[in-house]
C-alpha positions in Angstrom: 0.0 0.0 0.0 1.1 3.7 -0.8 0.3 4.6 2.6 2.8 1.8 4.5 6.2 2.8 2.3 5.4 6.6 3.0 5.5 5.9 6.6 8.1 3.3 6.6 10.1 6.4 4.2 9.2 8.6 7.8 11.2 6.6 9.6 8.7 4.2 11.9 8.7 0.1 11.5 6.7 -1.5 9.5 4.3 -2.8 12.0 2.9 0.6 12.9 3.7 2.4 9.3 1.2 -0.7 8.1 -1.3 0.3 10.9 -0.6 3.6 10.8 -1.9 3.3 6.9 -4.9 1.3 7.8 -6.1 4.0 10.1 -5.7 6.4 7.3 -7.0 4.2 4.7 -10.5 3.6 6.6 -10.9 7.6 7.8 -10.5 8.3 3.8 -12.8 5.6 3.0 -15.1 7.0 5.3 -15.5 10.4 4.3 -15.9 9.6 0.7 -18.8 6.9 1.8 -20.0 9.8 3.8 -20.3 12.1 1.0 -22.0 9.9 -1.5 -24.2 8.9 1.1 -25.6 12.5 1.2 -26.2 12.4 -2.5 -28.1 9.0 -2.7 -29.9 10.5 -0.4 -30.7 13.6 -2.1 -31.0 11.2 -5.1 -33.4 9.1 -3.9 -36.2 12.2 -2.6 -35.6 13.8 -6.0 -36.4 10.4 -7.9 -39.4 10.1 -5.3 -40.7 13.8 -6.3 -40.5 13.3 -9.7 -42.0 10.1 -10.3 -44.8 12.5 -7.9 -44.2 15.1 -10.0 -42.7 17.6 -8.0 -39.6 19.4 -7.9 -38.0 18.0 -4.8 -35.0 19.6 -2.7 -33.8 23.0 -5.0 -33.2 25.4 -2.8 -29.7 24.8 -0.9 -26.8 25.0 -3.0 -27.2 24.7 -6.8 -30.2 22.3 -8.1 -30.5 21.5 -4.2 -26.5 19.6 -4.2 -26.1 21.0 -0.7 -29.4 20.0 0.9 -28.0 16.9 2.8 -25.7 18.5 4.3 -27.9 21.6 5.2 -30.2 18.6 7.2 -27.0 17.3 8.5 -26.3 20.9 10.1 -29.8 21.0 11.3 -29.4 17.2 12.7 -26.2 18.3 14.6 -27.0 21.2 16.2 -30.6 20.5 17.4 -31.4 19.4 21.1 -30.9 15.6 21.9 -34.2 14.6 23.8 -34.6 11.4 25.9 -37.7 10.3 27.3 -37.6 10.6 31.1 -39.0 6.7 31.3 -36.3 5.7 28.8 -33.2 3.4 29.9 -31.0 6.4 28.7 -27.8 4.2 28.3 -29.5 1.6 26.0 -31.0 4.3 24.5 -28.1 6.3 23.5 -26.3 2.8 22.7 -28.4 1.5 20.3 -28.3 4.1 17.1 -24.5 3.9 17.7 -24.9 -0.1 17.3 -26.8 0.4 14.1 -24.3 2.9 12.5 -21.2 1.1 13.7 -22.3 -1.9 12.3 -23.7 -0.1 9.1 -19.6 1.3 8.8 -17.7 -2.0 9.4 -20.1 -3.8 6.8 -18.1 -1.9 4.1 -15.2 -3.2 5.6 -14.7 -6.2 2.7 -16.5 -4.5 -0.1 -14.4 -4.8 -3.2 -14.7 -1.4 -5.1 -11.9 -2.1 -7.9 -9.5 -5.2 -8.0 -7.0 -4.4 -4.6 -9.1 -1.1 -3.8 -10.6 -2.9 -0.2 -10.1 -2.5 3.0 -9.9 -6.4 4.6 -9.5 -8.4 1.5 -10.3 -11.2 3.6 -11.2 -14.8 2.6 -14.7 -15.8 4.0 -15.9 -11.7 3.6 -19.1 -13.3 2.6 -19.7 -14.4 5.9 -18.5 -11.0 7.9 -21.1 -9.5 5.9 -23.6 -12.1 7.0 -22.7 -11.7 10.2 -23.0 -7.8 10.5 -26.6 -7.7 8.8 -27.8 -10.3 11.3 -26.1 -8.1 14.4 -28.0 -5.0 13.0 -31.4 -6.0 14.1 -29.8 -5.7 17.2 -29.7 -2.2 17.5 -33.5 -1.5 16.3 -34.3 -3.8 19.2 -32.5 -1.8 21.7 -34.3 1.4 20.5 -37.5 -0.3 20.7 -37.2 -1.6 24.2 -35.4 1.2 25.9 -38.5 3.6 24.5 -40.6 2.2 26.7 -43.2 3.1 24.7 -45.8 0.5 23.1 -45.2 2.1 19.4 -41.4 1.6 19.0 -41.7 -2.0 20.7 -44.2 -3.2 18.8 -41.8 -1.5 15.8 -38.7 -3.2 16.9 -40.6 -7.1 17.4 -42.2 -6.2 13.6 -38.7 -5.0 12.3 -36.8 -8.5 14.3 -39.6 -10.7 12.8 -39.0 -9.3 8.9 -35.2 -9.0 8.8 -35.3 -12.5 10.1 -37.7 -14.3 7.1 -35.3 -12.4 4.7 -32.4 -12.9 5.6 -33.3 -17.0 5.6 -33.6 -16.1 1.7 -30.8 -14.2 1.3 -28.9 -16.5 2.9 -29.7 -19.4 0.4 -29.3 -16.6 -2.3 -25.5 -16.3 -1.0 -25.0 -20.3 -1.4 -26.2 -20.3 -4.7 -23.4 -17.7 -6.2 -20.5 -19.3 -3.7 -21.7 -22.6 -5.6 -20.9 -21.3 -8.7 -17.7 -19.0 -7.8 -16.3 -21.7 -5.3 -15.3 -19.2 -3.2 -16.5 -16.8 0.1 -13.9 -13.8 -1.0 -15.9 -11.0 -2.2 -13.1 -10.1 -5.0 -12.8 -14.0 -6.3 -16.9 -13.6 -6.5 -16.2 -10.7 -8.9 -13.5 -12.6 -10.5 -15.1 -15.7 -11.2 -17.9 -13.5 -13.7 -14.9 -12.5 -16.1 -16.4 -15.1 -18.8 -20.0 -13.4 -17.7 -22.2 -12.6 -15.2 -24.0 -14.4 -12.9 -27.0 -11.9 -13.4 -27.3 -13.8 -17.5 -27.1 -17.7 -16.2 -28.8 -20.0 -14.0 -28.9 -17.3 -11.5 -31.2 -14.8 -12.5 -34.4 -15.8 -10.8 -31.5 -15.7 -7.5 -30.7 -11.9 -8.7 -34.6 -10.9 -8.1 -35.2 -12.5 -5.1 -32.3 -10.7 -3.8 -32.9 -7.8 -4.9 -36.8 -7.8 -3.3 -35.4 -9.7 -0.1 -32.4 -6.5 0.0 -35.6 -3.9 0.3 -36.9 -6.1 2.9 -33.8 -6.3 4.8 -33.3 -2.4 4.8 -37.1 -1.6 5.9 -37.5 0.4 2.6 -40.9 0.9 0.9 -42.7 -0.9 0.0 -41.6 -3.0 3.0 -41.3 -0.3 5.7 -43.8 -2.2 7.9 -41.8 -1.4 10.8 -42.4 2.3 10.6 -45.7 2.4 9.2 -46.9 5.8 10.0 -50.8 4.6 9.8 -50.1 2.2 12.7 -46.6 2.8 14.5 -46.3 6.5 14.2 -42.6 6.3 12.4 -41.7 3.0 13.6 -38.4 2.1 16.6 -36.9 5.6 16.1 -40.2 7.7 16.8 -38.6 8.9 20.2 -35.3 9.8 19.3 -34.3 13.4 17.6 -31.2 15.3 16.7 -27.7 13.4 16.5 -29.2 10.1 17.7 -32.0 10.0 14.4 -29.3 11.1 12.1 -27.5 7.6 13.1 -30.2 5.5 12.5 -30.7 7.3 9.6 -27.7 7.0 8.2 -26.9 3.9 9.3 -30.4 2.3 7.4 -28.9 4.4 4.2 -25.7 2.9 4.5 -27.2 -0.9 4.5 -29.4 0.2 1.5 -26.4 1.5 -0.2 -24.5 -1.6 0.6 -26.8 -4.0 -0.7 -26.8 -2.3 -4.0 -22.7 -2.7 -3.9 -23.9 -6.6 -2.8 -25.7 -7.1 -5.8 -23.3 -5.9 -8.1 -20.8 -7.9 -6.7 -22.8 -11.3 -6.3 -24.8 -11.0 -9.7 -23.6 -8.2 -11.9 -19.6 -8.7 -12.0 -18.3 -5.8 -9.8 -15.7 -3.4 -11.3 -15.9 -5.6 -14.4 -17.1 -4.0 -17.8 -20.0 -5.5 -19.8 -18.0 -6.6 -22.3 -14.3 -6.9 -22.0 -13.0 -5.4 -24.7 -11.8 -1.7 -26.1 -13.3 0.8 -25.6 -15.3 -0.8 -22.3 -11.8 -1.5 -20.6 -10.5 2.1 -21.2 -12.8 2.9 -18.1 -11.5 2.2 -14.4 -13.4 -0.5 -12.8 -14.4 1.5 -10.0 -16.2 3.7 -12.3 -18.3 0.7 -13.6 -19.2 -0.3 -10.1 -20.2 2.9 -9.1 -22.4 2.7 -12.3 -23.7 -0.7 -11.0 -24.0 0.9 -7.6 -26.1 3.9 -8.6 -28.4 1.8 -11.1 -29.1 -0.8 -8.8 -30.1 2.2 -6.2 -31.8 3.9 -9.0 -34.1 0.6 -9.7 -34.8 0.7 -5.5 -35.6 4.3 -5.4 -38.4 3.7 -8.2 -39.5 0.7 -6.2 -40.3 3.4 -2.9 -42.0 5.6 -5.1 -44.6 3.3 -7.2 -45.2 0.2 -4.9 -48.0 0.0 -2.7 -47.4 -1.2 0.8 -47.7 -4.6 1.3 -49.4 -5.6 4.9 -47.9 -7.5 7.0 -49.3 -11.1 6.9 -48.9 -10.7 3.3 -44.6 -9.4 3.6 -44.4 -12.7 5.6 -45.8 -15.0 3.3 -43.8 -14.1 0.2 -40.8 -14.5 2.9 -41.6 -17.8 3.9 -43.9 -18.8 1.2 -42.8 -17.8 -1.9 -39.0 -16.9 -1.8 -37.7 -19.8 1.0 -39.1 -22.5 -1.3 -37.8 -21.1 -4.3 -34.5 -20.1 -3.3 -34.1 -23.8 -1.4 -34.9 -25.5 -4.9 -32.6 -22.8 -6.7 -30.0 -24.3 -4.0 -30.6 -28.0 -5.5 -30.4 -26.7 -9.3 -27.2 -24.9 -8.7 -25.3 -27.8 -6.7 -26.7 -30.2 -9.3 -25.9 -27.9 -12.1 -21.9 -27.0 -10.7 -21.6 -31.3 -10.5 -22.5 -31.6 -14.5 -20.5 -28.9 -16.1 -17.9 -28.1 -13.7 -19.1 -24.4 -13.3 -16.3 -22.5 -11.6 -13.7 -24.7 -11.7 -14.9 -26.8 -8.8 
């Protein structure tokens, strides 16, 4: 890294010039997420008011570029209240769980070939892992409320991250059947000869991409902060600085599974079609691209789905996607046997 042989030319050993560089690494990392972050975002509200057809954020900065951050400003500098029934420290703890988490997810997200953080081996699971500690957090919120409204929330929110995550989960085996391995970047690498979006994975691709709005509470799935019912949901007693983290730690994860997506089903950094002029282009630029479609394709979901109910977001959890993505399990293995699919 360019980072460790700057500090090693400084003078220190290598041991802290390569932790030294990690440190630096992640805080750069961070503030770039950060700032694209704030223009999903302000993306995704003006997608929603034009598909409404209104205007959307245009008064901050040109064409409305600097609203996020105006909202960040307001976010930072407003009052943090705490309900006086509250268990204040589980209260206070649990937006920091969800944003934490949200950040260390991105940990072992491949943006270019070497441009990662942890390149590490089974990065399929630490992302696994992380998306199944987040519910976490919403249940700390909902309980340390002490209100009826976030708890009921948080059970609601525990219950539908569960039933998706099963089918994500069998999602995941179906793509490490055919790359034959739990790195992220081998994923990516093992769709040079074509993605696993135009194969036997397809019907995989959509039931990831329905269970990903699911896992991320967005419309139509936001049954967890249903205004009709639950006022807005786990976070309706928290304000200022606390909100923003939950808010931005719920954009984060919706961000992320786009980059999930690309990776798993639509090849990455790699171009469409490898060959000049598509290779001319920096892969990081095509999986930005890949990133900001896929977002694009959820933000028009939240503006033109109806929301399901409840009984009816379970089913197609436990109904509809469990079965298929089980059988998709079975066609996959059986299919990787026969033709040897990814060198296994």
């Amino acid at each position: 890294m360019i980072f460790v042989h700057l500090f090693q030319s400084l003078g220190l050993p290598h041991a802290w010039a390569w932790a030294l560089s990690q440190i630096v690494s992640i805080l750069i990392f961070d503030v770039v997420l950060l700032i694209m972050i704030a223009y999903f975002l302000l993306a995704d509200r003006k997608i929603f008011a034009a598909v409404q057809m209104r205007r959307g954020p245009n008064v901050v900065g040109a064409f409305g570029l600097l609203q996020s951050f105006a909202d960040l400003g307001k976010y930072l500098i407003k009052e943090v209240i705490i309900p006086s029934g509250a268990n204040k420290v589980i209260f206070l703890l649990a937006p920091l769980v969800t944003s934490t988490l949200a950040f260390a997810s991105w940990a072992v997200v491949p943006l270019d070939n070497g441009l990662v953080i942890a390149d590490i081996n089974v990065g399929i699971l630490y992302l696994f892992a992380m998306s199944s500690l987040g519910v976490y957090g919403i249940i700390m919120a909902g309980w340390a409320s002490n209100s009826k409204y976030p708890f009921l929330s948080a059970l609601r929110a525990a219950a539908q991250m569960v039933s998706y995550e099963v089918s994500i989960g069998f999602v995941i085996v179906t793509v490490l059947l055919f790359a034959g391995s739990l790195n992220l970047s081998a994923i990516v690498r093992a769709q040079e000869h074509g993605w696993f979006a135009f194969s036997l994975l397809f019907p995989m691709m959509i039931i990831f991409f329905v269970s990903a709005i699911a896992e991320t509470n967005r419309p139509p799935f936001d049954l967890v902060e249903a205004e009709s019912e639950l006022v807005a949901g786990y976070f309706v007693e928290y304000s200022s600085t606390p909100f923003l983290l939950f808010y931005l730690g719920e954009f984060l994860n919706i961000v992320l599974m786009a980059a999930m997506l690309s990776i798993l089903f639509l090849g990455g950094w790699l171009p469409p079609v490898n060959a000049w002029p598509f290779t001319l282009v920096p892969g990081i630029i095509w999986m930005l691209i890949k990133i900001v479609f896929v977002f694009f394709c959820f933000a028009m979901v939240r503006a033109f789905v109806p929301r399901y109910r409840y009984d009816q977001l379970m089913r197609l959890g436990w109904k509809v996607f469990l079965p298929i993505s089980l059988l998709w399990v079975v066609l996959a293995a059986g299919w990787v046997m026969i033709f040897h699919h990814g060198g296994m």
